[in-house]
KOLGUNU-807022 format. One record per residue (C-alpha): residue number from 1; x, y, z. Coordinates in steps of 0.5 Angstrom, whole numbers, plus 2048, in hexadecimal, padded with zeros to 3 digits. Each point is the difference from the previous one (the first is absolute). Layout:
N
resi; east; north; up
NUM; X; Y; Z;
...
% end
This chain:
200
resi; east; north; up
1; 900; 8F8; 818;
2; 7FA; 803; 803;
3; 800; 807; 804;
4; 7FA; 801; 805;
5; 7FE; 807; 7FF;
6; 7FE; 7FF; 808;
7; 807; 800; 802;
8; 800; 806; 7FB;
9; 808; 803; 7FE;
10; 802; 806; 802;
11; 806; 804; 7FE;
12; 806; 7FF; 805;
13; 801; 807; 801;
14; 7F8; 802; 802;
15; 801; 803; 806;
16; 7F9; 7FD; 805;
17; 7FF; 7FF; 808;
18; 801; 7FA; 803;
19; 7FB; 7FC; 806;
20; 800; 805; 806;
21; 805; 7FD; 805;
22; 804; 7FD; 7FB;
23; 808; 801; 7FE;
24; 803; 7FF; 7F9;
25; 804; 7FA; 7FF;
26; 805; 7FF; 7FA;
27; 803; 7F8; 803;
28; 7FB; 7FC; 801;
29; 800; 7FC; 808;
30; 7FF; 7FA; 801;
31; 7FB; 7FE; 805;
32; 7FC; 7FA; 803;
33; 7FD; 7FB; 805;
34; 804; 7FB; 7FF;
35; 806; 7FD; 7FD;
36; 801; 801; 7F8;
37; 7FD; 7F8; 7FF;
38; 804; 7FC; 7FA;
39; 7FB; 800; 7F9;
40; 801; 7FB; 7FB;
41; 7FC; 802; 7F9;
42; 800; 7F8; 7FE;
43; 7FB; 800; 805;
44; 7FC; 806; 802;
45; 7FA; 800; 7FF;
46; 7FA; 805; 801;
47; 7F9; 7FF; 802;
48; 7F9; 804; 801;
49; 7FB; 7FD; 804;
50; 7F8; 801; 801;
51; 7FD; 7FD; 805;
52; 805; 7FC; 803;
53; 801; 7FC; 7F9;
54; 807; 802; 7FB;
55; 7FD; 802; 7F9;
56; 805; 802; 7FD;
57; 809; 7FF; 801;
58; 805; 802; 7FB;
59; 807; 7FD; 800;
60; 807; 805; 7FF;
61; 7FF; 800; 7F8;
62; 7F9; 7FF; 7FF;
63; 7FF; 808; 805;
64; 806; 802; 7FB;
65; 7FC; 7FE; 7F9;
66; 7FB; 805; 802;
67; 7FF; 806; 7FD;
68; 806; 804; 805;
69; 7FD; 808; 802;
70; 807; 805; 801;
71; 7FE; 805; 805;
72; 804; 807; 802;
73; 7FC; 802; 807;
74; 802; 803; 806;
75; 801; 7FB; 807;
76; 7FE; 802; 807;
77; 802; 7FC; 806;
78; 7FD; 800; 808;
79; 807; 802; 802;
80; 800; 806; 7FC;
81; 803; 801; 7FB;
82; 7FF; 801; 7F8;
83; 803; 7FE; 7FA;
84; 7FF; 803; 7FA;
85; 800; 7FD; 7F9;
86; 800; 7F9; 801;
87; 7FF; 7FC; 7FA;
88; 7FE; 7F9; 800;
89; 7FD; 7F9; 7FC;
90; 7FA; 7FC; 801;
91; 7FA; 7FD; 800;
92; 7FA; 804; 802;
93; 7FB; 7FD; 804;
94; 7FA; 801; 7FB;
95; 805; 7FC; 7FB;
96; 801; 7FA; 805;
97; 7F8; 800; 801;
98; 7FF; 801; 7F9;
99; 804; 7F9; 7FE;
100; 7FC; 7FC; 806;
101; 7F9; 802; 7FD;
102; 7FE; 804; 807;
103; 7FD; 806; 801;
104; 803; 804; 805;
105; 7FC; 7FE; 806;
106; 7FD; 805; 805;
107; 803; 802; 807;
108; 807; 7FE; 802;
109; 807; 7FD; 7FE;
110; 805; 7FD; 805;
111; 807; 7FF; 7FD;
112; 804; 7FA; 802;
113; 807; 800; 7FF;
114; 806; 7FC; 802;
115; 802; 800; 807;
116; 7F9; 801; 803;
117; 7FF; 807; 7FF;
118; 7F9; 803; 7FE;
119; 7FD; 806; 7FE;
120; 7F8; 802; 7FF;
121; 7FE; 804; 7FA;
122; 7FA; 803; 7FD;
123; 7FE; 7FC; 7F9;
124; 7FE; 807; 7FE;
125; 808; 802; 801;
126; 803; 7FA; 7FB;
127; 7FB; 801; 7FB;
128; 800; 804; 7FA;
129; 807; 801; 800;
130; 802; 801; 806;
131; 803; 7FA; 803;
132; 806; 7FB; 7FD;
133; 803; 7FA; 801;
134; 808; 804; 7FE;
135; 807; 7FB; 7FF;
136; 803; 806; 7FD;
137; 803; 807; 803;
138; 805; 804; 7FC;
139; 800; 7FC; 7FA;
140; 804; 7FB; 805;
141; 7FD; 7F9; 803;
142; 7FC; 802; 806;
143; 806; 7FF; 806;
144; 7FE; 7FB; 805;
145; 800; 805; 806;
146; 7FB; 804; 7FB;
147; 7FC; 7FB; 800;
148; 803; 7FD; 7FB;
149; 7FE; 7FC; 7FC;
150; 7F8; 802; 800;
151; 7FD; 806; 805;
152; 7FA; 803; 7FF;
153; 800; 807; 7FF;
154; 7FA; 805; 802;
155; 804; 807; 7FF;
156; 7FA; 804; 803;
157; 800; 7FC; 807;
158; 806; 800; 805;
159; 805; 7FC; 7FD;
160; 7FE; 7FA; 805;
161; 7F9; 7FE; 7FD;
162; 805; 7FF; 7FA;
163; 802; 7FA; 802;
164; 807; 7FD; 7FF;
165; 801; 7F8; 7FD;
166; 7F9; 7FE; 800;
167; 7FC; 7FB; 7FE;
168; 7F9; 7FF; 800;
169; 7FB; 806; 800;
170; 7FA; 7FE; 804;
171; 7F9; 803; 7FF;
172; 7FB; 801; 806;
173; 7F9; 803; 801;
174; 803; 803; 806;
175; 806; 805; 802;
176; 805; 7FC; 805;
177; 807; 802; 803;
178; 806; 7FE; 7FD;
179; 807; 800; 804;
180; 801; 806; 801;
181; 7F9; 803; 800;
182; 800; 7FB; 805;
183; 805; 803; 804;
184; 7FC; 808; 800;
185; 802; 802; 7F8;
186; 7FA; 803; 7FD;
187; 7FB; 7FB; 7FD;
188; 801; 805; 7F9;
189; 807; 803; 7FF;
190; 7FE; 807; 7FD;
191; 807; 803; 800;
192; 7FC; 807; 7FD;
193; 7FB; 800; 807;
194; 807; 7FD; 804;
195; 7FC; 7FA; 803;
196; 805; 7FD; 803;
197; 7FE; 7FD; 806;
198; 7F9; 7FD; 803;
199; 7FE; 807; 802;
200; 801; 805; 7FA;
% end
């Protein structure tokens, strides 16, 4: 396995601050738009797309033949709470770009998941380490309600940029809102700054 030195490990007992706002969680709740949609690995696949044209898709097993990254990393949601010490298994976005022959491209991202949801993203804040296409938590299978079985993980945004069953990532030149962008989330999610909303 390999260890993404930008997650970084830190000793479990290290005391250090959380976002302003936020308050330490030890569950892990479950929030969504929608109902949990039923997924089948035989048949999951996911994209990137440029210019409108799918470039490259991984099947289930191809995405799990890939060189798998753990990560131990702090989360953040909107809602405000904060989990510390979270471990998890994937793919990271460099790797999947690696694989398909394409340079990271410039401008932004929008996720694409099951169910409808969308989220926009910065390419700078999924590349180099940053974002990843996660299947395990806790050395367990990704639970369906977690997002299960892929979710994209961006630990240094607000927990709704990493988006829950997701299926395609879609470059763009210009940023656009996703769903609840749409709905007056800010258009970044840094939970450092507390942007929260449109207006912070």
């Amino acid at each position: 396995m390999i260890n993404n030195r930008f997650f970084g490990k830190r000793r479990p007992d290290a005391p250090r601050p959380i976002p302003p706002g936020q308050y330490q969680e030890d569950g892990f709740p479950v929030l969504s738009a929608g109902p949990t949609p039923k997924v089948d690995t035989a048949t999951w696949e996911f994209t990137i797309d440029i210019k409108g044209s799918t470039v490259a898709s991984w099947s289930w097993d191809a995405l799990n033949a890939l060189p798998q990254t753990d990560i131990h990393t702090d989360i953040h949601c909107v809602t405000k709470w904060s989990k510390l010490d979270t471990d998890w298994c994937g793919v990271t976005i460099d790797t999947l770009l690696k694989d398909a022959g394409i340079d990271p491209p410039a401008g932004f991202a929008m996720a694409g998941c099951d169910g409808g949801y969308t989220t926009n993203i910065p390419v700078a804040d999924i590349v180099d380490g940053k974002g990843m296409l996660v299947h395990t938590f806790d050395g367990q299978p990704l639970a369906p309600e977690h997002g299960g079985p892929v979710r994209l993980l961006i630990p240094h945004l607000y927990l709704w940029k990493s988006a829950k069953w997701v299926r395609n990532l879609r470059f763009m030149d210009q940023d656009a809102p996703g769903f609840w962008e749409g709905y007056g989330y800010h258009m970044y999610g840094d939970p450092w700054r507390e942007q929260r909303y449109s207006n912070d």
